[in-house]
KEKEBA-162680 format. One record per atom (N, C-alpha, C): residue number from 1; residue in one letter; atom name; x, y, z. Coordinates in steps of 0.1 Angstrom, whole numbers, m for minus. Each point is the difference from the previous one (the first is absolute). Layout:
NUM	A	CA	X	Y	Z
...
! end
This chain:
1	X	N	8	m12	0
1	X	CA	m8	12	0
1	X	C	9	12	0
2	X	N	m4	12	m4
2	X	CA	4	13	m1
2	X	C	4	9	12
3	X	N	10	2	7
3	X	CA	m3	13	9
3	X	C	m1	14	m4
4	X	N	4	9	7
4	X	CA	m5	13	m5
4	X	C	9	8	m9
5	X	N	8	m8	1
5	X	CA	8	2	m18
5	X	C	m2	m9	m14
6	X	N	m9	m5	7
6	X	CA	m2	m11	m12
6	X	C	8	m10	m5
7	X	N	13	0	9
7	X	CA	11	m14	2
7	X	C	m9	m11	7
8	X	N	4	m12	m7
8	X	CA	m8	m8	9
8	X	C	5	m7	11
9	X	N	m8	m3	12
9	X	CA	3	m10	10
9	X	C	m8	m12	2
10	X	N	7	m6	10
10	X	CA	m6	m10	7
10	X	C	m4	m3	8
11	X	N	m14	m4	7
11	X	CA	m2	2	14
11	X	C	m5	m19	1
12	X	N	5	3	16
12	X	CA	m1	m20	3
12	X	C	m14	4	7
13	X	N	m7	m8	1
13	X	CA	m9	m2	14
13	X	C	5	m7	9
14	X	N	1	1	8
14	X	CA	2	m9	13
14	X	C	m8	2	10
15	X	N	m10	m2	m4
15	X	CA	m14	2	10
15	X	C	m1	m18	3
16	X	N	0	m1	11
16	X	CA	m4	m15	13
16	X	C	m8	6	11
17	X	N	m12	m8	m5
17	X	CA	m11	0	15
17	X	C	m1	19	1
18	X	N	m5	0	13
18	X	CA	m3	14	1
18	X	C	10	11	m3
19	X	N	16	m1	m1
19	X	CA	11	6	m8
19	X	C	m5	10	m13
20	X	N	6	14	1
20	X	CA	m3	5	m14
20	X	C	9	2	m4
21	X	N	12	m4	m6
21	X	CA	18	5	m2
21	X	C	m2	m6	m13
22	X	N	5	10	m8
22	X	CA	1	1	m12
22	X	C	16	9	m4
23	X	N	10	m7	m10
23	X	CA	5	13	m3
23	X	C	2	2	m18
24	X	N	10	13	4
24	X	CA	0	5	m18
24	X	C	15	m2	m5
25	X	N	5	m4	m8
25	X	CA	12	m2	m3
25	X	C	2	9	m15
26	X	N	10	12	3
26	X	CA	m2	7	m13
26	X	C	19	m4	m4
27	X	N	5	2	m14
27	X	CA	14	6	m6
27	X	C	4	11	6
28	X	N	11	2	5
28	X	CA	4	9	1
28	X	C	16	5	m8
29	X	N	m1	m7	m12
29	X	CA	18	0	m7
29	X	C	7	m10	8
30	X	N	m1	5	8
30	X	CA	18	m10	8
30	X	C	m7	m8	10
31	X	N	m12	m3	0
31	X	CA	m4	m6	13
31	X	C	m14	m7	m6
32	X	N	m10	7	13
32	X	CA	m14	m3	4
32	X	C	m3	5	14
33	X	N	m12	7	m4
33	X	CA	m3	5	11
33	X	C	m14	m10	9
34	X	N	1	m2	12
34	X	CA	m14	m8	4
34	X	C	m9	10	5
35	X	N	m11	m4	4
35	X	CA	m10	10	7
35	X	C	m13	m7	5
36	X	N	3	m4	10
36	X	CA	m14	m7	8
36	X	C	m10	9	1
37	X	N	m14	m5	m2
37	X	CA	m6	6	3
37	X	C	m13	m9	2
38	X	N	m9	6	11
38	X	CA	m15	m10	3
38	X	C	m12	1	m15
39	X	N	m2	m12	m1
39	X	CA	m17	0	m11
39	X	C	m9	m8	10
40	X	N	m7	9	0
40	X	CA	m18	m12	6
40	X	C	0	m10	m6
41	X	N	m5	m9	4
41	X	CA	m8	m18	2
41	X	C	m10	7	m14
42	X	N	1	m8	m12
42	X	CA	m12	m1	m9
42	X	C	7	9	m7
43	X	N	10	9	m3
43	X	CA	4	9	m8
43	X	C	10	m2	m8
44	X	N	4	2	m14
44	X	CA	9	m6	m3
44	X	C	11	9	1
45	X	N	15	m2	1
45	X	CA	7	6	5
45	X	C	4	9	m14
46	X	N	1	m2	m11
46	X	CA	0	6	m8
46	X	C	m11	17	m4
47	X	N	m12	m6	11
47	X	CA	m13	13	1
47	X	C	7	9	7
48	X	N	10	m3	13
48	X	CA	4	14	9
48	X	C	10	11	m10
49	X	N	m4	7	6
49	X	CA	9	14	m4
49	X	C	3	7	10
50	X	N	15	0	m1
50	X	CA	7	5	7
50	X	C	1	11	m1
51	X	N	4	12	13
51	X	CA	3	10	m4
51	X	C	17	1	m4
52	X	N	2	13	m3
52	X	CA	14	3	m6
52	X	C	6	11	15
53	X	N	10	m12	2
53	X	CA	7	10	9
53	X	C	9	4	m9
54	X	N	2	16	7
54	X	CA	14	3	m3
54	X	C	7	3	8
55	X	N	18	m5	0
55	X	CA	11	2	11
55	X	C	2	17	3
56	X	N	4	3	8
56	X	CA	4	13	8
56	X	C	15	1	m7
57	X	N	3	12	m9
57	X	CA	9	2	0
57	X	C	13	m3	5
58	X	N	13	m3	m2
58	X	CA	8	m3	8
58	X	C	11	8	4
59	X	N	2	9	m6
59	X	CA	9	13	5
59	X	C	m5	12	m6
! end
């Protein structure tokens, strides 16, 4: 699926029993970035939308 650049990622479900852990695995050039995040029971994890953080400056 698409994130908000329209690069695509991957998200796992790892939803067990009442658990909602879900994460997103995006490219990052030299890496991969992960990103857990909760989806509700009955939702596909693919439906959440995340918001867009952005980092604080660093100097």
């Amino acid at each position: 699926m698409p994130d908000f650049n329209g690069e695509p990622v991957a998200r796992l479900d790892l939803r067990v029993g009442a658990e909602h852990l879900a994460l997103e695995v995006t490219d990052i050039g030299y890496g991969v970035m992960v990103e857990a995040f909760g989806a509700p029971h009955g939702v596909s994890v693919t439906e959440v939308r995340l918001e867009q953080l952005l980092d604080a400056p660093s100097s």
